[in-house]
N, C-alpha and C positions, 0 to 999 in steps of 0.2 A: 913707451912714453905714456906718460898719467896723462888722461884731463884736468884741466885747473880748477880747482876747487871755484860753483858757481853760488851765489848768494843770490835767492830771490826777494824783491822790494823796490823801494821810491827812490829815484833823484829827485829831493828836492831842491830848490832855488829859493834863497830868502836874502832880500832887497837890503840897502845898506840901514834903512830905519828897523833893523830889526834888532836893536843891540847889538853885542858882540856876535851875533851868529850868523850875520852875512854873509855867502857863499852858499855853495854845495854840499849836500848833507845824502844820508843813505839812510832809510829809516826801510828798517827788515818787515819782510809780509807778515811775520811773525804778528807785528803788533800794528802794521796800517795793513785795515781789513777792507776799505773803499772808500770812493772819491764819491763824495757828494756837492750839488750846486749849493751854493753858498745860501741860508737860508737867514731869517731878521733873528738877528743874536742881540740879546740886552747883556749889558754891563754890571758885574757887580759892583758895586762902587767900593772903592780903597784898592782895589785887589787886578790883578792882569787876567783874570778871568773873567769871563761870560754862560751863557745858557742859551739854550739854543731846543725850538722844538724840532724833531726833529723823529721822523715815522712812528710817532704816537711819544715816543720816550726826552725828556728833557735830559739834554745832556750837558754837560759842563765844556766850553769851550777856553783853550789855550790862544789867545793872541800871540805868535810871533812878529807878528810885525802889522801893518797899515787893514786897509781895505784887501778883501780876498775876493775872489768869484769862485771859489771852491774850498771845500775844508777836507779832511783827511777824517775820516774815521778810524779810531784806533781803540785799540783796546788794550791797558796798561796788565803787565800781570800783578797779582796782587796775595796776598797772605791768604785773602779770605778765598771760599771756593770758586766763585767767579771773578773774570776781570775787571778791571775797572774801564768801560768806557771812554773817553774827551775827543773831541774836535778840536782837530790843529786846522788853525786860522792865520792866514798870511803867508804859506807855502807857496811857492808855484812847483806843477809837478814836471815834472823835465820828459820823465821816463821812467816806464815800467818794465820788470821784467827779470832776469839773473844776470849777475854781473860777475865778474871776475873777483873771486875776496883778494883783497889787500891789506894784510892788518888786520885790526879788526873792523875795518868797514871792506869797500870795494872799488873797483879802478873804472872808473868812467870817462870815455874819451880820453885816456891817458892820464889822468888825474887820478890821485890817490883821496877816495871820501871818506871822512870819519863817520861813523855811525853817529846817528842824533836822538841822544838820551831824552826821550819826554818826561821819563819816571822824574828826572833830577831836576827840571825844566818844572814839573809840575809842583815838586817840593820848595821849588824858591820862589814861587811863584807868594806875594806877599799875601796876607788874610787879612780881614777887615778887621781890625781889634779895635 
């Protein structure tokens, strides 16, 4: 008998003000690299974005949703030769660790999680024009 294929990464939790992406989500180590305390984030104005200092570097922050006490560090891949950085803002984090893949997310507490695309999150994400 095989071992079940294990997926390492986040449960998160996002509140029903968070658009359509209310519930539980699976966001892979791959691309959340660590939890930081929530630090004073400005707003860009027109746009679902923010900035954020943050251990010397400003980094671009993703609102999901309200008020957070912690933000996700992550690092998006990208064409060019490094990642791209953001803070996901308005997650709560349930739990760490490897989970069972399901799909293409993972099975938590009997629940089947879809993985949570930030790339795609970050592209609709409106600009100031």
């Amino acid at each position: 008998m095989t071992a079940p294929e294990l997926r390492p990464g986040l449960i998160l939790e996002l509140p029903n003000d968070a658009r359509a992406l209310a519930g539980r989500w699976f966001l892979t180590a791959d691309v959340a690299l660590r939890i930081v305390l929530a630090a004073e984030i400005t707003r860009v104005p027109f746009s679902e974005l923010g900035m954020a200092l943050i251990e010397g570097q400003v980094l671009p922050v993703l609102f999901l949703s309200g008020s957070a006490t912690e933000l996700v560090w992550c690092e998006l891949p990208s064409d060019a030769r490094e990642a791209e950085p953001v803070l996901v803002s308005g997650a709560r984090v349930l739990a760490s660790g490897r989970f069972p893949a399901a799909g293409a997310g993972v099975s938590y507490l009997g629940e089947a999680l879809a993985p949570l695309e930030l790339g795609v999150l970050m592209d609709a994400a409106p600009d100031d024009e």
